[in-house]
C-alpha positions as CSV (number, residue, x, y, z in Angstrom):
1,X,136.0,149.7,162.1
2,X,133.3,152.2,160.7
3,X,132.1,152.3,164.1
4,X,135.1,153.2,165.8
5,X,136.0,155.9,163.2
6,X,132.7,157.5,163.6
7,X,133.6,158.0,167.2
8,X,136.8,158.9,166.9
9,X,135.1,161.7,164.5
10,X,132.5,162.4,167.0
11,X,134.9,162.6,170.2
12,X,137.3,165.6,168.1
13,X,134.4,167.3,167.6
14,X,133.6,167.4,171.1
15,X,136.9,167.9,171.6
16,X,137.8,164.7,173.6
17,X,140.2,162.9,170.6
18,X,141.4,159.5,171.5
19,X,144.5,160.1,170.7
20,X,146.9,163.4,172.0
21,X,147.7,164.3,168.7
22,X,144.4,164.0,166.9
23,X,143.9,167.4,165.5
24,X,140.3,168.9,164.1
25,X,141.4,171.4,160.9
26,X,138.1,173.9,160.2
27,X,137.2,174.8,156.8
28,X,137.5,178.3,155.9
29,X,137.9,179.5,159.4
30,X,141.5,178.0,159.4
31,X,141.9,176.7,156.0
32,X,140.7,178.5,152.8
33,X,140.0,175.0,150.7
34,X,139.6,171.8,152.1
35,X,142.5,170.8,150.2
36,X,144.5,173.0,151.7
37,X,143.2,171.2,155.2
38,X,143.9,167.9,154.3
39,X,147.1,168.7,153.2
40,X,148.5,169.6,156.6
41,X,146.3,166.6,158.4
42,X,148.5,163.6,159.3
43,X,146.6,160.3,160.4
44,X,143.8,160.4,162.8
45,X,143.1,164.0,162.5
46,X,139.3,165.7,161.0
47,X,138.8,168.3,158.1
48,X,136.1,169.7,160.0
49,X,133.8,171.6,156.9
50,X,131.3,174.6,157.6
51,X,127.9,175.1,155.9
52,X,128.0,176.4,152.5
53,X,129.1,175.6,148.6
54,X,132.6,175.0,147.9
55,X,134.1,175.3,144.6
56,X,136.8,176.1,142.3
57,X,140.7,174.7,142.8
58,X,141.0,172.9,146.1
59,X,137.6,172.3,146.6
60,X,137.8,169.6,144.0
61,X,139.8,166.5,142.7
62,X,140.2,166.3,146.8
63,X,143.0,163.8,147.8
64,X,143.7,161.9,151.0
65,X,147.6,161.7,149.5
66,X,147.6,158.1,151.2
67,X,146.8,159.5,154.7
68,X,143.4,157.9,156.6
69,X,141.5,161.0,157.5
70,X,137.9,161.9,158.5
71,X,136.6,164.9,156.0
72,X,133.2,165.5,157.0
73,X,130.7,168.4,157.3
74,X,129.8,170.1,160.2
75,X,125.9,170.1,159.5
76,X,125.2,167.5,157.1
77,X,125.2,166.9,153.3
78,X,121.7,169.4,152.9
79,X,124.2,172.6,154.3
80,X,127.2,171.2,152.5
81,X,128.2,170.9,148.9
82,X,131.2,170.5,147.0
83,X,130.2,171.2,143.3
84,X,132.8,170.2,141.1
85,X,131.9,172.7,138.5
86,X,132.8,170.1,135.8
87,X,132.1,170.4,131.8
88,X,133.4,168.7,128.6
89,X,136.6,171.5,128.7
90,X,137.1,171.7,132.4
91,X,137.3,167.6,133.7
92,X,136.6,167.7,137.4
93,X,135.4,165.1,140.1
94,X,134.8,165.6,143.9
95,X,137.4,163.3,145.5
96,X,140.5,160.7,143.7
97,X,141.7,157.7,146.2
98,X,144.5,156.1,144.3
99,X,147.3,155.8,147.7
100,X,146.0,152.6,149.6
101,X,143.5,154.7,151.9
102,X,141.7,152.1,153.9
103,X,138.1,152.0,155.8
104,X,139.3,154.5,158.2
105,X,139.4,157.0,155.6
106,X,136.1,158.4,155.6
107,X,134.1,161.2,153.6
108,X,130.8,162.1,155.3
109,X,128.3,164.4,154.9
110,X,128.9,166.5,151.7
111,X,126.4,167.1,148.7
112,X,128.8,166.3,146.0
113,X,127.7,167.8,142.5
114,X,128.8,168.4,139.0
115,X,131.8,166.4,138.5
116,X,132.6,165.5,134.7
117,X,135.4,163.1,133.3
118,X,135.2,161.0,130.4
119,X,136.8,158.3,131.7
120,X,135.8,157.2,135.8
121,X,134.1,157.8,138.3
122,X,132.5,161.7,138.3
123,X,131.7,161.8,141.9
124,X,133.9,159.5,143.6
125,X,137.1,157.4,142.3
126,X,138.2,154.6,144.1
127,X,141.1,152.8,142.8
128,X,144.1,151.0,143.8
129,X,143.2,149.0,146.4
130,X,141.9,152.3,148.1
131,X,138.7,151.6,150.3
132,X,137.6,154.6,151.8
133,X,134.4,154.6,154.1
134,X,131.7,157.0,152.0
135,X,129.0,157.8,154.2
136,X,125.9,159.8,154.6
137,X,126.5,161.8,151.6
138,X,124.6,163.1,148.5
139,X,126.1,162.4,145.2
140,X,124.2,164.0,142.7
141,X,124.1,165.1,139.2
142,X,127.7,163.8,138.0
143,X,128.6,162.3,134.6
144,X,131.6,160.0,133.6
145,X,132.2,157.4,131.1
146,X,132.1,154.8,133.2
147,X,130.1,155.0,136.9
148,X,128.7,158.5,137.0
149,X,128.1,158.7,141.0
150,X,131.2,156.0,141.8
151,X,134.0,154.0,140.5
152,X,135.6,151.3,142.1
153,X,138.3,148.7,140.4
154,X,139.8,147.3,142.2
155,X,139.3,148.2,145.7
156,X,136.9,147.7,148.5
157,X,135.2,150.7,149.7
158,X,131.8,150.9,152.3
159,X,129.1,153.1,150.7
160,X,127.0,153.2,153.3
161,X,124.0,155.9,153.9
162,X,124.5,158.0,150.9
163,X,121.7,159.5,148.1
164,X,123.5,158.4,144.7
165,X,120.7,159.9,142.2
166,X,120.6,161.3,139.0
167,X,124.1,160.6,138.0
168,X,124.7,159.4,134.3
169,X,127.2,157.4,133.0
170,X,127.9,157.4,129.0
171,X,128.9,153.2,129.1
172,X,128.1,151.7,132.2
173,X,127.1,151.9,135.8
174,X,125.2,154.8,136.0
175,X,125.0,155.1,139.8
176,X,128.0,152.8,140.8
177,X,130.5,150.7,138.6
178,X,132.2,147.8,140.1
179,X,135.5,146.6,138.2
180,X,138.3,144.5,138.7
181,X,137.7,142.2,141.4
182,X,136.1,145.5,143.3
183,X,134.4,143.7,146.3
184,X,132.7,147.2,148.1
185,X,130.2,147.1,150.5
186,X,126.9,149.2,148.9
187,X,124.9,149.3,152.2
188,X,121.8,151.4,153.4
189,X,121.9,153.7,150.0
190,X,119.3,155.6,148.2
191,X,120.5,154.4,144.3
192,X,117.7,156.4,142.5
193,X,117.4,158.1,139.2
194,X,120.4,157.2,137.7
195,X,121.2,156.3,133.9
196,X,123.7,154.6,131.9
197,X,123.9,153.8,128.1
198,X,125.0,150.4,128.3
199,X,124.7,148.3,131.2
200,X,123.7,148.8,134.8
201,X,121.3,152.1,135.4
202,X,122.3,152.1,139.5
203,X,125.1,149.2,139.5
204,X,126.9,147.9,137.2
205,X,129.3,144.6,138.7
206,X,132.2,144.0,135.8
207,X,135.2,141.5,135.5
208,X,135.1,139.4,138.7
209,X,133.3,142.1,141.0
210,X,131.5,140.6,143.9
211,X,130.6,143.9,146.0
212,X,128.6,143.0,149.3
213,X,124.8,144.9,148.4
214,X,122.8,144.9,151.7
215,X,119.5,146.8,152.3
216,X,119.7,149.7,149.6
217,X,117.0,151.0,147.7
218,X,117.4,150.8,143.9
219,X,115.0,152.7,142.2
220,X,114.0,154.3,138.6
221,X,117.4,153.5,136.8
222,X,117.5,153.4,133.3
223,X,119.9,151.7,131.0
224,X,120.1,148.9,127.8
225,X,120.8,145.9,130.3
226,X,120.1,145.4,133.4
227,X,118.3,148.8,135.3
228,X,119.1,148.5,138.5
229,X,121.6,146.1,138.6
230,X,124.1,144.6,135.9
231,X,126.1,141.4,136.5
232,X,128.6,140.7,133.5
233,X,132.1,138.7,133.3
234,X,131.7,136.2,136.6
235,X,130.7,138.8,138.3
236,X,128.9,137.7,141.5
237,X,127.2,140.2,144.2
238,X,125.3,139.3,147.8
239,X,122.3,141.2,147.4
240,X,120.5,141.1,150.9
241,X,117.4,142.9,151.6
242,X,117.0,145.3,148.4
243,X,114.7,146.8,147.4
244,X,114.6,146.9,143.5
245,X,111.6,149.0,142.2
246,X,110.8,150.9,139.2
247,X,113.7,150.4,137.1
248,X,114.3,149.9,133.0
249,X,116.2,148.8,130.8
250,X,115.5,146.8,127.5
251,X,117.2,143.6,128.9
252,X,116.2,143.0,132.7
253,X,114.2,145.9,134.2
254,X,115.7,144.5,137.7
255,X,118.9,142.8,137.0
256,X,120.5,141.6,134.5
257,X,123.3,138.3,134.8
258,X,125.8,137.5,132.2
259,X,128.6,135.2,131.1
260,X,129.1,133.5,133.8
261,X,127.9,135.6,136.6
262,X,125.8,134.3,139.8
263,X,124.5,136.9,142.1
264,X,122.7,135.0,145.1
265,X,119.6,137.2,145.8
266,X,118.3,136.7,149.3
267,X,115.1,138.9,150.7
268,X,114.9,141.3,148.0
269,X,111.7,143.0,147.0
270,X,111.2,143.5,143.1
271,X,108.4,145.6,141.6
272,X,107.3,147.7,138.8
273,X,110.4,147.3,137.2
274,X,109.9,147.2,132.8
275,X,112.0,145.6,130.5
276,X,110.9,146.7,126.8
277,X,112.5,143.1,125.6
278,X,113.1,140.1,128.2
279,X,113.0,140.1,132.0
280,X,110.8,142.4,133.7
281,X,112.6,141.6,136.9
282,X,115.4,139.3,136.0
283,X,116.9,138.1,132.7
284,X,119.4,135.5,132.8
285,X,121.9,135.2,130.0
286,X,124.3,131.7,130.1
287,X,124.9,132.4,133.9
288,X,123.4,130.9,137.4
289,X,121.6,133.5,140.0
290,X,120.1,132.1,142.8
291,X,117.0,133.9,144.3
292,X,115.7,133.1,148.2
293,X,113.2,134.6,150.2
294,X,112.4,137.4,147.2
295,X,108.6,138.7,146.2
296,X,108.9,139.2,142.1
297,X,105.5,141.0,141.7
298,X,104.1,143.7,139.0
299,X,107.3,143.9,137.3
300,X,106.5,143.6,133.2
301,X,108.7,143.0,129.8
302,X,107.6,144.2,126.1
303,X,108.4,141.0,124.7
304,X,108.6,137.9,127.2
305,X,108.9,137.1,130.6
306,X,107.3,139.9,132.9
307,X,109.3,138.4,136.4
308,X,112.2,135.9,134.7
309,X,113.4,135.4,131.2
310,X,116.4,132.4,131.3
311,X,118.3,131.7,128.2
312,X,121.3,129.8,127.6
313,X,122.2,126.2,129.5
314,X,122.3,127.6,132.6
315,X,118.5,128.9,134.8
316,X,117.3,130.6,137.5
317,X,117.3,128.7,140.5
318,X,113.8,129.9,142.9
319,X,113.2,128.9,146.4
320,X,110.8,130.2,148.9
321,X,109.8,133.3,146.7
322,X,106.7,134.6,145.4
323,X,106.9,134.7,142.0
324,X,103.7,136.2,139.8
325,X,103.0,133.8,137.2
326,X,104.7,131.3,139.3
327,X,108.4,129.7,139.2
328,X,108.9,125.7,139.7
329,X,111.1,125.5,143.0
330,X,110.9,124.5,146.6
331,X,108.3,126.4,148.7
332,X,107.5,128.9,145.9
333,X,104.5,131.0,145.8
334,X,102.0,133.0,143.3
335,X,99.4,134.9,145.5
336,X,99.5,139.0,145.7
337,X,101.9,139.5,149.0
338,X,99.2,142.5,149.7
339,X,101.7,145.3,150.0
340,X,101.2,148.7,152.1
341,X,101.1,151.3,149.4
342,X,102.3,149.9,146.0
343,X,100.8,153.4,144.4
344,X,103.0,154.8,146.4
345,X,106.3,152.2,146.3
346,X,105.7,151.2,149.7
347,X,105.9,147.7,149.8
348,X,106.4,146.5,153.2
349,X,103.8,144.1,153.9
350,X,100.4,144.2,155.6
351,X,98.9,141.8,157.9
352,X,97.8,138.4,156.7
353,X,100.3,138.4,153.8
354,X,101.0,135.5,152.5
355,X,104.7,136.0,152.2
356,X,104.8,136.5,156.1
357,X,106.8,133.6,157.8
358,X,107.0,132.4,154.3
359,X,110.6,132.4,153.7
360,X,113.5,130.2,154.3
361,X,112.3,128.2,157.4
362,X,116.0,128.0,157.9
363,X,116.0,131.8,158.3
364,X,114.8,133.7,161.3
365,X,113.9,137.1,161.4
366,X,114.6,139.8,163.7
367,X,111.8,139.1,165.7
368,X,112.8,135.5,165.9
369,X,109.8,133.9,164.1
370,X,110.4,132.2,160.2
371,X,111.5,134.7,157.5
372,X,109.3,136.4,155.6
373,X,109.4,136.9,152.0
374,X,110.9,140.3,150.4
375,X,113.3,143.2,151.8
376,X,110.9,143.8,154.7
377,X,110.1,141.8,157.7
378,X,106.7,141.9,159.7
379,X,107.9,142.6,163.1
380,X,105.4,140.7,165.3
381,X,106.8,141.9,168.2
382,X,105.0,145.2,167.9
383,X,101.7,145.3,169.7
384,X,100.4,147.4,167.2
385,X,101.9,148.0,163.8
386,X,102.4,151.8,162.7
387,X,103.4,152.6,158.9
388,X,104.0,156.2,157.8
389,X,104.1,156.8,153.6
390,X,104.4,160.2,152.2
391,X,103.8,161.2,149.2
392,X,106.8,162.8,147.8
393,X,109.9,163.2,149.6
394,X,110.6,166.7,148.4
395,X,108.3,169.8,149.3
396,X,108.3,173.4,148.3
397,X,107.6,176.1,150.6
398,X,103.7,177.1,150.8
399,X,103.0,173.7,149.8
400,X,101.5,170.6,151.4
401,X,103.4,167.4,153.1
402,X,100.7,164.5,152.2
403,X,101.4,161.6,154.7
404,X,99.3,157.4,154.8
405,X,99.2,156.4,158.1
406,X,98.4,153.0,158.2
407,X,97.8,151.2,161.6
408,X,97.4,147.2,162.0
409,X,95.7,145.6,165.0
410,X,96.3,141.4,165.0
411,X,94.3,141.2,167.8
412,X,90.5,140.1,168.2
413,X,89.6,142.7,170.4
414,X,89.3,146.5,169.7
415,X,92.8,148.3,171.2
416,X,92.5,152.3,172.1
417,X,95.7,154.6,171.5
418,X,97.1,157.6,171.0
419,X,99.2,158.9,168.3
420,X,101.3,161.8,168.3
421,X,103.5,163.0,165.3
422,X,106.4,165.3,165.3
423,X,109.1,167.0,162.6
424,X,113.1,167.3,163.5
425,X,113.9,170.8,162.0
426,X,117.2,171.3,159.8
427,X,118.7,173.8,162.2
428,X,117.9,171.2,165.2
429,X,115.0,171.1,167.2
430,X,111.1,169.8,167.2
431,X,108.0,170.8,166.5
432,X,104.9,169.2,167.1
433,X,102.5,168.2,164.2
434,X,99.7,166.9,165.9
435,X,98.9,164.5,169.0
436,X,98.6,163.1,170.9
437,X,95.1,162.1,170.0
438,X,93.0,159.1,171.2
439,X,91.3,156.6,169.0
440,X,90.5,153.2,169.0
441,X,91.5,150.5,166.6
442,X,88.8,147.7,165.4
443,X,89.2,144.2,166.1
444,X,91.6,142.2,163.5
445,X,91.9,145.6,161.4
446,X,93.7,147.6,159.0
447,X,93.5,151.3,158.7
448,X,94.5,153.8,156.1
449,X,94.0,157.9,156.6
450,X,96.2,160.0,154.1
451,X,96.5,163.1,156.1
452,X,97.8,166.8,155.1
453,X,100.3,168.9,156.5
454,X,100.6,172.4,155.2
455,X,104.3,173.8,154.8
456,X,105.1,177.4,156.0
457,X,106.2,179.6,153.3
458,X,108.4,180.3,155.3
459,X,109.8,177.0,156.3
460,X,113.5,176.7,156.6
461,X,115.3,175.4,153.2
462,X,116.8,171.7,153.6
463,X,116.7,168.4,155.3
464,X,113.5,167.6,157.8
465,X,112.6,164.4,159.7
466,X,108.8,162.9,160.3
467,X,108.2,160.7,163.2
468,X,104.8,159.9,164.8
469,X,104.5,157.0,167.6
470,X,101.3,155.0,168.9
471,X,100.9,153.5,172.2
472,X,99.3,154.4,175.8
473,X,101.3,157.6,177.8
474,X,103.4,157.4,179.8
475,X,104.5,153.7,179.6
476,X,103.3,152.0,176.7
477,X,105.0,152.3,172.8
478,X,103.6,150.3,170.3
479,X,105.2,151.4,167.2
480,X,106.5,153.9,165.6
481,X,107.7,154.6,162.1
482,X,109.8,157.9,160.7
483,X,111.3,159.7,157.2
484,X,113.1,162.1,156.2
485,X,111.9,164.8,153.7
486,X,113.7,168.0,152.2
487,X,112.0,171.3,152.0
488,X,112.9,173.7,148.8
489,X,112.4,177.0,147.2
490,X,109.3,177.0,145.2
């Protein structure tokens, strides 16, 4: 379904609509406030949204009114913001879905900033059975009572794609609360920076919430229990393929489960998470997770229990992990899985890991050999194996963009190639960095080079992709790895 609405989206654009009465409405050209686009819209049509900052009355506390729209930018989230303008006297969020709105309901491509309410939700409210699709957006900044970036009770929304950073939430779920038998889909997010008071610093799962949590990356959250993720009242998630790195909290720097709630972990990655009491990683309270197929490594606790701290009748049941310190349990191990860049929080795996092919030998990965251990697969299908890590993620004009290339050879002969790395510009367009260049790849090797790139002063402000490829012109691609970076005032 998301699928189809993001071509239906796509095809008005292009003016082809699937349907004759799908309509696109442009903001400001034709309508002063997006508001005062969607109110107009009936079902299948687009608020179409120029580059710029909205604000004031119309521009905020947006609602769909029931009706299963597509509001989207035209450029993307770094050219578009709505900021809410909110404070402790003037209560504000970006958008309210109370009227049923299902999946083909979609928001996409906004910065949304500066909401404020006391009570739910500062960014985004989903409630009522309303399950929007919130996509490829950057919720930023907001503060609520409960789930500063997102709020969802009851209802089953798909989050998928967005930046939800440096939202705070004065009780729980600083980046995304879950409530009510809420059972979203939290997919391909950024969940960074966030804090709550209370419980759950990027998620926070409450009173029968089970949301579906599939390949995000939850990362230096703060809160009392559980950092990046809090499970409380039979509360339940799927976490797949997560990355949960960096977090804090006093009680579970990772997660925390809690009365009665049994998250089943599968392929996660935990690291350098810190829990001042119990539970570096994972503290259990009187509750039953079930971990598969997960690295716990580096994570630390003040008090006890630097991966798992277990209280209560119930315990933490391990399989097929790699646990530091060790963790009794079928197939478990306690070696170093030999990350790329931990310095860095890279933590894909190098070559000769010992959590590759390591997993559930029930599992298969992409590439169709065993599972590995942790949110990232080796793919031995690639010839040669190209990682790119940069250094920071956000660059100021006049400045340097520092970039680890790491290339892998599996092979027992020496391999030549050539390498070639270019940047997508935020107005469209390519420009060559370097390449393609020749050189030639020891035997059974693993090579790191941190590079520079020097940033124009006069670079163009916002969002930039990074892509470099290795292989043999014209015919031959080995790898090739990409991110995205954001270029600011200084």
């Amino acid at each position: 379904m998301r699928g189809l609405r993001g071509l239906l989206c796509a095809s008005l654009i292009l003016g082809i609509g699937t349907r004759a009465h799908a309509t696109v409405l442009h903001v400001p050209s034709e309508y002063p406030t997006i508001q005062s686009a969607i109110d107009p819209a009936v079902e299948d049509d687009t608020v179409l949204v120029a580059d710029g900052t909205y604000t004031g009355d119309g521009n905020r506390d947006l609602d769909f009114g029931g009706k299963n729209l597509c509001v989207m930018s035209e450029n993307g989230s770094s050219r578009t913001t709505i900021d809410c303008e909110g404070d402790s006297l003037d209560l504000h969020r970006g958008f309210d879905f109370y009227s049923g709105e299902d999946s083909t309901s979609v928001v996409q491509g906004f910065t949304i900033t500066s909401g404020y309410v006391p009570g739910n939700g500062g960014g985004i409210y989903c409630r009522s059975n309303s399950s929007p699709t919130i996509r490829d957006n950057v919720i930023i900044g907001n503060r609520a009572g409960f789930g500063g970036g997102l709020y969802c009770w009851s209802s089953s929304p798909s989050i998928v794609g967005n930046t939800i950073a440096g939202n705070v939430a004065a009780e729980g779920g600083g980046g995304i609360r879950c409530y009510g038998d809420a059972a979203p889909t939290i997919e391909g997010n950024a969940i960074v920076g966030n804090t709550a008071a209370v419980g759950g610093g990027g998620v926070c799962c409450w009173d029968h919430s089970s949301p579906l949590m599939v390949g995000n990356r939850i990362s230096g959250n703060t809160t009392g229990s559980g950092g990046g993720i809090y499970c409380y009242d039979n509360s339940s998630p799927i976490i797949v393929g997560n990355t949960i790195v960096g977090n804090n909290a006093e009680y579970g720097g990772g997660i925390r489960c809690r009365d009665s709630s049994s998250p089943v972990i599968v392929g996660c990655t935990f690291a350098d998470n810190w829990a001042g009491g119990y539970g570096g990683a994972i503290h259990n309270y009187s509750s039953s997770p079930i971990v598969i197929s997960t690295i716990l490594w580096g994570d630390s606790a003040g008090t006890a229990g630097a991966e798992i701290y277990s209280v209560g009748v119930d315990t933490v049941v391990v399989s097929y992990s790699d646990v530091e310190g060790g963790w009794p349990g079928e197939g478990n191990i306690d070696a170093d899985p030999t990350f790329v860049l931990a310095s860095e929080r890279d933590y894909r795996l190098l070559w000769h890991s010992p959590c590759i092919d390591a997993g559930h030998p029930d599992s298969l990965d992409p590439d169709a050999t065993r599972s590995d251990m942790g949110a990232f697969f080796f793919d031995q299908d690639d010839y040669l194996t190209l990682y790119l890590t940069p250094d920071a993620m956000v660059v100021s004009q006049g400045e340097e963009l520092g970039v680890t290339y790491t290339v892998i050879n599996r092979w027992a002969q020496a391999e030549a190639f050539w390498v070639l790395a270019e940047a997508a510009l935020p107005g469209g367009g390519t420009l060559n960095v370097f390449g393609p260049d020749q050189y030639i790849l020891p035997a059974d090797a693993i090579v790191q080079r941190h590079l520079s790139h020097s940033v124009p002063g006069s670079a163009p402000l916002g969002m930039y992709g990074y892509r470099s490829r290795i292989g043999v012109p014209p015919s031959s691609l080995y790898d090739e790895d990409s991110f995205r970076f954001v270029v600011v005032e200084p």
